[in-house]
Backbone as CSV, one residue per row, in Angstrom:
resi,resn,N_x,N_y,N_z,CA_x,CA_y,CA_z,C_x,C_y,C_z
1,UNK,61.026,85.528,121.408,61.912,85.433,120.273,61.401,84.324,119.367
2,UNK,61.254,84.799,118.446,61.288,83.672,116.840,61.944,82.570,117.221
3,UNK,61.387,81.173,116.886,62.837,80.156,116.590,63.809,80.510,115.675
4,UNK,63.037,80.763,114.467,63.944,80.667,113.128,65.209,81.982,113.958
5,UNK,64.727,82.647,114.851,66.011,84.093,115.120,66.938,83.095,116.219
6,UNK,66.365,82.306,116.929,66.805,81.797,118.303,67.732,80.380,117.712
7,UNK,67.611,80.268,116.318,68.442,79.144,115.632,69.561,79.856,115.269
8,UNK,69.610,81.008,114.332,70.326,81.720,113.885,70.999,82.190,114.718
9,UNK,70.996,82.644,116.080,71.637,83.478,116.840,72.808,82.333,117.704
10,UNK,71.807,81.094,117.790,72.477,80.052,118.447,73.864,79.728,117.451
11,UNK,73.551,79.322,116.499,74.516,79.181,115.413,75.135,79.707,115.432
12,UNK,75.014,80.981,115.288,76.276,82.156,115.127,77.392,81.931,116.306
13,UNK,76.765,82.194,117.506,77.007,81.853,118.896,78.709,80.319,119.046
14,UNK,77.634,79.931,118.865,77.959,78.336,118.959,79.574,77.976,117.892
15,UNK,79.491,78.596,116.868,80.155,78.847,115.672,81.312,79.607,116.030
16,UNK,81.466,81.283,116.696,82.486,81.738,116.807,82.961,80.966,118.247
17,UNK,82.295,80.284,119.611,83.247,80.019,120.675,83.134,78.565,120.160
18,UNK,83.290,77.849,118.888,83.691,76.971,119.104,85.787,77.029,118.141
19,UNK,85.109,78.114,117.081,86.191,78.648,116.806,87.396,78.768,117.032
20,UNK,86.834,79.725,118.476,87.602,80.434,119.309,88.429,78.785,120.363
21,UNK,87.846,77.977,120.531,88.507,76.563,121.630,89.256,76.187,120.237
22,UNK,89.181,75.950,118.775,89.530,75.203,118.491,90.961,76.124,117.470
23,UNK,90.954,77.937,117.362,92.047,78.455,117.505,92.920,78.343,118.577
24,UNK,92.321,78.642,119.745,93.256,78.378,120.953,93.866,77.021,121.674
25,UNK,93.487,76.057,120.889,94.023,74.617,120.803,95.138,74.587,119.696
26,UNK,94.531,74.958,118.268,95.607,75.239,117.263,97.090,75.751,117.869
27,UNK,96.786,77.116,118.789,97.943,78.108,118.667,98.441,77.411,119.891
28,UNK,97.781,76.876,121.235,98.630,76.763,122.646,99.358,74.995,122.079
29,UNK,98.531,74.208,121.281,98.638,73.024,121.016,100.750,72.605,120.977
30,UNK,101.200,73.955,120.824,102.734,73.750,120.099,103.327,73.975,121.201
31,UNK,102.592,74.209,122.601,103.476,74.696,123.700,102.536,74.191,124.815
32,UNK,101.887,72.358,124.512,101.713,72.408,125.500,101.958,71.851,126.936
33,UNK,103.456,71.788,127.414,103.994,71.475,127.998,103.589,72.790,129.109
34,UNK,104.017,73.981,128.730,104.034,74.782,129.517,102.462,75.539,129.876
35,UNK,102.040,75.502,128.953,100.154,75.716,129.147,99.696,74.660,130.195
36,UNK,100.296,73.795,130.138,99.827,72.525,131.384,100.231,73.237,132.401
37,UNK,101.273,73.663,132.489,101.853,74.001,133.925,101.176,74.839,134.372
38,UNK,101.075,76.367,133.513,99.894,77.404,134.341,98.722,76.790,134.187
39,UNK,98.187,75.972,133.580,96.679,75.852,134.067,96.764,74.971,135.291
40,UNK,97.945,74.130,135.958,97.614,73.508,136.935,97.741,74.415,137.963
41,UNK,99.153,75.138,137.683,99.120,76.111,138.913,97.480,77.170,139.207
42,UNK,96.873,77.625,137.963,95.384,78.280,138.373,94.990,77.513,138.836
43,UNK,94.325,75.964,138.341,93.592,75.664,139.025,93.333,75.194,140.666
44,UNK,95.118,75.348,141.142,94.953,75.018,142.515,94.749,76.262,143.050
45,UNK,95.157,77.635,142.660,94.682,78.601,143.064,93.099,79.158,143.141
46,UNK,92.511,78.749,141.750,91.299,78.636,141.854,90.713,77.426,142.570
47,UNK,90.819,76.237,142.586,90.221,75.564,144.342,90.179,76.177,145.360
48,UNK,91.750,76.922,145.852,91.829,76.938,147.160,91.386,78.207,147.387
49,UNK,90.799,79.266,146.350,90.111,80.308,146.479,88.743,79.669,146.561
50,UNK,88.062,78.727,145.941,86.491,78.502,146.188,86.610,77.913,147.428
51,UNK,87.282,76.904,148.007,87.202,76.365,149.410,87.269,77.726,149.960
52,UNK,88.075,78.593,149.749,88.220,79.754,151.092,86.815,80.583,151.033
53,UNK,86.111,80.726,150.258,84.732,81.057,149.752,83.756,80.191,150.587
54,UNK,83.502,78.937,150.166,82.759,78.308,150.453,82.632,78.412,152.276
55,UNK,84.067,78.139,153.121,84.515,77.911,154.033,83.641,79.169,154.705
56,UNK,83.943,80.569,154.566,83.406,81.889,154.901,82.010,81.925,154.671
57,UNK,81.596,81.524,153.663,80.125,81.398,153.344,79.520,80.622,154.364
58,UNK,79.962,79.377,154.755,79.355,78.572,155.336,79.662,79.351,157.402
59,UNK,80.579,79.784,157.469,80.832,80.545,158.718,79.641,81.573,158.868
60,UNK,79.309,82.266,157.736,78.939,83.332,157.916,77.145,83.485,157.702
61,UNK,76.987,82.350,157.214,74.985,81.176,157.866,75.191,80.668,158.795
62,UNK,76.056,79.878,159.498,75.720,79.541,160.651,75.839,79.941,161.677
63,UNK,76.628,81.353,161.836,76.720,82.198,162.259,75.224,82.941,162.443
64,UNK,74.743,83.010,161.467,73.510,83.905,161.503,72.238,83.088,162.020
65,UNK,72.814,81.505,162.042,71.202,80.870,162.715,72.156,80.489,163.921
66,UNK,73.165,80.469,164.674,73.570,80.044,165.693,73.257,81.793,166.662
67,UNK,73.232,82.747,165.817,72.647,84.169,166.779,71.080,83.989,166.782
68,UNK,70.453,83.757,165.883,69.005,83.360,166.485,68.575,82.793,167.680
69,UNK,69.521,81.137,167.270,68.969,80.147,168.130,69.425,81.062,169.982
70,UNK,70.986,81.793,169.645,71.223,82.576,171.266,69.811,83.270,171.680
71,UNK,69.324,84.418,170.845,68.477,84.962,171.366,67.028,84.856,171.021
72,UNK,66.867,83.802,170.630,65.548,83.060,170.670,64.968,83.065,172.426
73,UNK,63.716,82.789,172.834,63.419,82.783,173.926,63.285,81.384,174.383
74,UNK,63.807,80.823,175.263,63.847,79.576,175.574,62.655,79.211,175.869
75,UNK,62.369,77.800,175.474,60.595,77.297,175.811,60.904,76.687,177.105
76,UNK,61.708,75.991,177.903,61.681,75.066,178.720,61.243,76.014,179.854
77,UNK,61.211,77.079,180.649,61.018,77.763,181.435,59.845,78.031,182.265
């Protein structure tokens, strides 16, 4: 890609989502007592969905090198 296209496109870009944060600040700005409230309530829902992620993820590698290490062939023998 061109710069001169990769400037222009950025701009454009950059221009409508900054827009877009600084309409949706305009419009929630008059209510935001209650916009606080659901974004706290998501965001504990969204934590305690990535911990439950992470948690399974991490079960589900060590899981897969703790079945190796079982049927690996033992050296001491």
């Amino acid at each position: 890609m061109k710069a001169g296209s990769y400037i222009l496109y950025s701009f454009i870009g950059s221009f409508v989502w900054s827009a877009l944060w600084v309409w949706l600040g305009f419009t929630l700005g008059e209510h935001f007592e209650t916009v606080n409230k659901w974004m706290h309530d998501f965001a504990l829902v969204f934590i305690g969905a990535a911990l439950l992620f992470v948690a399974w993820h991490m079960r589900e590698r060590l899981g897969r090198v703790f079945n190796k290490l079982r049927r690996s062939p033992s050296s001491g023998s």
